[in-house]
C-alpha positions in Angstrom: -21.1 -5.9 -17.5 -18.0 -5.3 -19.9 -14.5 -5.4 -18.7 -11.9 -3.9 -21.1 -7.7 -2.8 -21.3 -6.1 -0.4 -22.9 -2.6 1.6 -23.2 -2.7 5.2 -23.4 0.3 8.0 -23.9 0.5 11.7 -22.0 2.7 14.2 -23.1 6.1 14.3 -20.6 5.3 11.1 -19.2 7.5 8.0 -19.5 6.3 4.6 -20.8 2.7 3.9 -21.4 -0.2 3.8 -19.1 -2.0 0.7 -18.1 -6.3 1.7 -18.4 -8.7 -1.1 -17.1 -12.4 -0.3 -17.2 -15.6 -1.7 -15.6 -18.1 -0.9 -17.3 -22.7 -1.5 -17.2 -22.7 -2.2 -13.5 -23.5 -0.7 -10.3 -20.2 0.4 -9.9 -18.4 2.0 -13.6 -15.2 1.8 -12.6 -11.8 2.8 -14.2 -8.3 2.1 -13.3 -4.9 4.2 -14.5 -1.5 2.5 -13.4 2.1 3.7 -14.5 4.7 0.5 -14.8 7.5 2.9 -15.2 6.3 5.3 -12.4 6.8 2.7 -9.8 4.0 0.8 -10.9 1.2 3.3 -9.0 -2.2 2.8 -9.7 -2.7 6.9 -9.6 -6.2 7.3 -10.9 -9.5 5.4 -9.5 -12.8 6.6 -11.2 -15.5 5.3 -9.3 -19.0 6.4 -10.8 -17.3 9.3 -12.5 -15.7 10.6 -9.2 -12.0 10.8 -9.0 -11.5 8.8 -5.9 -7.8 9.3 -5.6 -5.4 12.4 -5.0 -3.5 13.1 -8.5 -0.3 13.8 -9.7 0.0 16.9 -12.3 3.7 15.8 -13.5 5.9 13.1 -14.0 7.8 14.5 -11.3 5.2 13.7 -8.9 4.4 10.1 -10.1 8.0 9.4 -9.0 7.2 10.4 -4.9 4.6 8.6 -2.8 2.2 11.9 -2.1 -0.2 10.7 -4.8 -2.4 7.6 -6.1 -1.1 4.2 -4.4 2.4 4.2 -3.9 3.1 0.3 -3.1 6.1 0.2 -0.2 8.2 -2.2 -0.5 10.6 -4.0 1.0 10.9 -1.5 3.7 7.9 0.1 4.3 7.2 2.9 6.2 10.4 4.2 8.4 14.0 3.0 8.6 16.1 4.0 11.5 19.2 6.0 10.7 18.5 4.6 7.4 19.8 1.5 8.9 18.5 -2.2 9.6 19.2 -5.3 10.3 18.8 -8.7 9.9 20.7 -11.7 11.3 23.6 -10.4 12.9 24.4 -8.1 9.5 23.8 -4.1 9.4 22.8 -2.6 6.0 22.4 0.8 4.6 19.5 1.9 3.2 20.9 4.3 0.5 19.3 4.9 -3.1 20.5 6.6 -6.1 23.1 8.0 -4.2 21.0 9.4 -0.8 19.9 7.8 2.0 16.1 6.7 2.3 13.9 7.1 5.6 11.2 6.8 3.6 8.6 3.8 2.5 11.1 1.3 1.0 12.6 1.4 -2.8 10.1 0.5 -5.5 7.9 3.6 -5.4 10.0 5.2 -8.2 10.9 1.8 -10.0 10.4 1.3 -13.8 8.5 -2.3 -13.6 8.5 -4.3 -16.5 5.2 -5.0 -18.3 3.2 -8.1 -17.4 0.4 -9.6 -18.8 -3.4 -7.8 -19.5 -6.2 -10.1 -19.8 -10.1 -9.3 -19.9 -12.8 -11.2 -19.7 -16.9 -11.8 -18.9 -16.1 -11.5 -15.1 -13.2 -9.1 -14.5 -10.1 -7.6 -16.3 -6.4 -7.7 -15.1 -3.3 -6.4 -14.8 0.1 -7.6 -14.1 4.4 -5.8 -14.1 7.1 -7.6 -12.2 10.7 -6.4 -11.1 13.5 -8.4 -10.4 15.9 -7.9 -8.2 19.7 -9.6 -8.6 23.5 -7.9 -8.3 23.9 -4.6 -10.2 20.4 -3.8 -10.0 20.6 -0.6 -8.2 18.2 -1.4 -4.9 20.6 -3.8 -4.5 23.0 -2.1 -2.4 20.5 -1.3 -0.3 18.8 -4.9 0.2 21.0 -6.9 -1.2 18.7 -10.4 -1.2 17.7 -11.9 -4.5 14.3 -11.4 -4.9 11.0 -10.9 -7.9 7.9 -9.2 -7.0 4.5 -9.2 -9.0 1.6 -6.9 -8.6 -1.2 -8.1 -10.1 -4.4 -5.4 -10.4 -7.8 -6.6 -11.3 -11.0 -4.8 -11.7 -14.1 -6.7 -10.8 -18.5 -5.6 -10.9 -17.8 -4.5 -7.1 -14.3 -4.1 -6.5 -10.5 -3.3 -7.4 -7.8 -5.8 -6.3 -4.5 -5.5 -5.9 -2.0 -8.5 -5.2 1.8 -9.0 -4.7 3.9 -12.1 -5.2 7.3 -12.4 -3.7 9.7 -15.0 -5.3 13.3 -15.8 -3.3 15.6 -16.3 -5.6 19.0 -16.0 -3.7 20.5 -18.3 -1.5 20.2 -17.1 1.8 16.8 -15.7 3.9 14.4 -13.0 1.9 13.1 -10.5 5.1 10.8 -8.2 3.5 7.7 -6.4 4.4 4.8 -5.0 2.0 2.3 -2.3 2.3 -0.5 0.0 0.1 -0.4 3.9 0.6 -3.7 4.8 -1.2 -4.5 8.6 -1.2 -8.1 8.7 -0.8 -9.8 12.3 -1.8 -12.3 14.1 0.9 -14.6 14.4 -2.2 -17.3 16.1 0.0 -16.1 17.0 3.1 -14.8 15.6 6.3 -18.3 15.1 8.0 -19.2 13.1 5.1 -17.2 10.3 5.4 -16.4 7.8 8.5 -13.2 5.4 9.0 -13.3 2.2 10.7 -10.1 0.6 11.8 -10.7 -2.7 13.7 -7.0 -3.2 14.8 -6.5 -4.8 18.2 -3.6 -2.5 19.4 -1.8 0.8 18.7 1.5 1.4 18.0 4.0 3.7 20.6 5.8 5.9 17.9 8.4 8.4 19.0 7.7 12.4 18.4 8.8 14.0 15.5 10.8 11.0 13.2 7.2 8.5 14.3 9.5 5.6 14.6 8.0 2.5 16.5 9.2 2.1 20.0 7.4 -1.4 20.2 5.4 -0.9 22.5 1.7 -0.6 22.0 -1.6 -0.7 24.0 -5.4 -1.8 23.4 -7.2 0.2 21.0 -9.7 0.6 23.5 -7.1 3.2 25.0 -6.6 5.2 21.5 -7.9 8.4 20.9 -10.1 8.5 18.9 -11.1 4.9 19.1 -11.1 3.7 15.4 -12.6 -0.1 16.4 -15.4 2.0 16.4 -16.7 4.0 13.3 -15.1 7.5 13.7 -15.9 10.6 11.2 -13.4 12.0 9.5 -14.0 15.5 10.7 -12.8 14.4 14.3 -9.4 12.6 13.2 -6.2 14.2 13.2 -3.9 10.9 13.1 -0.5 9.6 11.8 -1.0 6.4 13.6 0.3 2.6 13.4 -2.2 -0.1 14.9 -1.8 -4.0 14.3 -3.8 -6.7 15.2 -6.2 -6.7 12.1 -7.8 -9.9 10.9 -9.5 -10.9 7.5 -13.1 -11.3 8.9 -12.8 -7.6 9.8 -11.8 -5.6 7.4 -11.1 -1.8 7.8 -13.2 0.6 5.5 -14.2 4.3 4.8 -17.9 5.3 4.3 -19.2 8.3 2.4 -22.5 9.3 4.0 -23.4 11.4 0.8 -23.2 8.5 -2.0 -24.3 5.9 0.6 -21.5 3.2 -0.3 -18.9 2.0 1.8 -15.4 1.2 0.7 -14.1 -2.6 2.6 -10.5 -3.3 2.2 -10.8 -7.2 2.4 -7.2 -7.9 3.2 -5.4 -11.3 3.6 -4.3 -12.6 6.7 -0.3 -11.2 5.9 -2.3 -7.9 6.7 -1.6 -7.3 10.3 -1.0 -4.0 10.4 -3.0 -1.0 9.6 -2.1 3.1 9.2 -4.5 6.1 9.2 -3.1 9.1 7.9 -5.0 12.3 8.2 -4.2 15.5 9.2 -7.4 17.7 10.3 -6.3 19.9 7.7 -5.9 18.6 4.8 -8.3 17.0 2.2 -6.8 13.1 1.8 -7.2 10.2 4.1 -5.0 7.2 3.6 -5.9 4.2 4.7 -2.6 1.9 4.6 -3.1 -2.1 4.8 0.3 -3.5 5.8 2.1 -6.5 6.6 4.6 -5.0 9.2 5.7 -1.9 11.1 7.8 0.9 10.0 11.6 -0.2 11.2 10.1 -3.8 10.7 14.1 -5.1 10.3 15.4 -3.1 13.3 12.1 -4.3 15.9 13.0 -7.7 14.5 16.3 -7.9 15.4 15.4 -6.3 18.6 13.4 -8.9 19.9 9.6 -7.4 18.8 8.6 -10.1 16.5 5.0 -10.3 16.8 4.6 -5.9 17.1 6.9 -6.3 13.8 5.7 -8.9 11.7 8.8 -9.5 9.2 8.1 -12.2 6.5 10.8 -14.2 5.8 10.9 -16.5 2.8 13.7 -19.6 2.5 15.3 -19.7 -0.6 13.3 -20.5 -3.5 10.1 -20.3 -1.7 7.2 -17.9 -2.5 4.4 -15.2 -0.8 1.5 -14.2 -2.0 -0.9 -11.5 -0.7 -3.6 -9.4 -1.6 -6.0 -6.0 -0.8 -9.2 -6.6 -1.9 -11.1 -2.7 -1.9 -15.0 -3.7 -2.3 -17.9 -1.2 -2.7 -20.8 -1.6 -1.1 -23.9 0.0 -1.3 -25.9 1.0 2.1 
């Protein structure tokens, strides 16, 4: 096989794009990622399919409805656009509006790591730091650098973080993948697995967490057991999900399978697909929306916040591996 990198230009779009290709194998793979459009890995060519739901403008590189948004440090829903965290309340206000929404890196300009290729894989890296006057600070105001690091192997596409503390006090944080999968076919053609242990209790209409939760057994539809497409209509938080099980989609048509090898940070898993619509995101995550507020409230293990001491580090990863059937 032959692993390459490139940098490429588009007309209206800011900063270059990242390309890293896989190329002579079973699996031809080829990876698009925008630093300066919050670092989202937007295009995923898989055997010449376009595997992931694309943005036509800049505009839309800059929102989480497309490629893989990466959530960070808030992921998913915040309360009132509220949280807290050891006896302090914070607002969780950007560029001059409050945000509900899946934290405040999704529209970040990252700053350009290192590429490197070689006779096993090629990789990516961008970093953004975090200190006073940087303007996510107002709204988590905790010293902190995060790395994503993407590399394309023969089978599979990585993607890990690394989360430095570099204040003085506690670093709470949580950190999650939003990948817009494609129905490239159609609903009947391809099958989700979930092995969580639990689902989440969300509260109609704003699907904020309650903290409660009961067995998966009890879900409907049951995704500890393989569950097509066609018959999920979900918006749903589970935890409970271990590295020896990893979640996956399957697409009956091209006879491959799609594992999301996660590491053991991953506890928490959402599937997002309305019967509708023609996208299925599969969301590996280490906490639950309001993670801060559940936290604070006494739901530690249903939450899952990391917390790092000052000057120590976290590292995690999402491994998605193809696998032929």
């Amino acid at each position: 096989m032959a692993f390459s990198h490139s940098t490429e230009r588009r007309t209206g779009w800011e900063g270059e794009i990242m390309v890293l290709t896989a190329t002579g194998g079973e699996f031809e793979q080829e990876a698009r990622i925008a630093p300066t459009g919050g670092c989202n890995l937007f295009s995923y060519l898989v055997n010449g399919v376009e595997r992931l739901r694309q943005p036509q403008s800049w505009k839309d590189m800059l929102t989480f409805y497309y490629g893989i948004p990466v959530l960070f440090p808030t992921p998913n829903r915040v309360r009132d656009c509220r949280y807290e965290f050891e006896g302090r309340t914070y607002h969780h206000r950007k560029n001059h509006e409050d945000r509900f929404l899946h934290g405040l890196v999704f529209d970040e300009s990252w700053k350009l790591g290192v590429a490197q290729s070689s006779a096993t894989q090629v990789s990516f890296s961008a970093w953004l730091e975090v200190e006073p006057f940087h303007p996510n600070y107002a709204a988590f105001p905790f010293p902190h650098k995060i790395t994503l690091t993407f590399t394309l192997a023969a089978e599979s596409l990585g993607i890990a973080y690394e989360v430095e503390n570099t204040g003085e006090g506690r670093l709470p944080f949580g950190f999650g993948l939003h990948p817009w999968f494609r129905v490239t076919q159609n609903r009947d053609n391809m099958i989700v697995y979930g092995p969580a242990t639990r689902e989440m209790e969300l509260e109609p209409k704003l699907l904020l967490p309650t903290g409660k939760s009961w067995p998966i057994a009890q879900a409907r539809p049951d995704l500890s057991k393989p569950t097509p497409l066609s018959q999920i209509d979900l918006d749903t938080v589970y935890f409970g999900m271990r590295p020896e099980k990893p979640a996956w989609i399957e697409y009956v048509d091209e006879k491959v399978r799609l594992e999301f090898r996660a590491s053991a940070d991953f506890t928490h898993l959402i599937v997002y697909s309305p019967a509708d619509k023609d996208f299925v995101c599969v969301e590996n995550q280490t906490c639950s929306g309001d993670v801060h507020n559940l936290h604070a409230h006494g739901r530690r293990e249903e939450a899952h916040l990391l917390i790092l001491q000052p000057g120590q580090k976290h590292r995690g990863q999402v491994e998605m591996m193809w696998v032929k059937l």
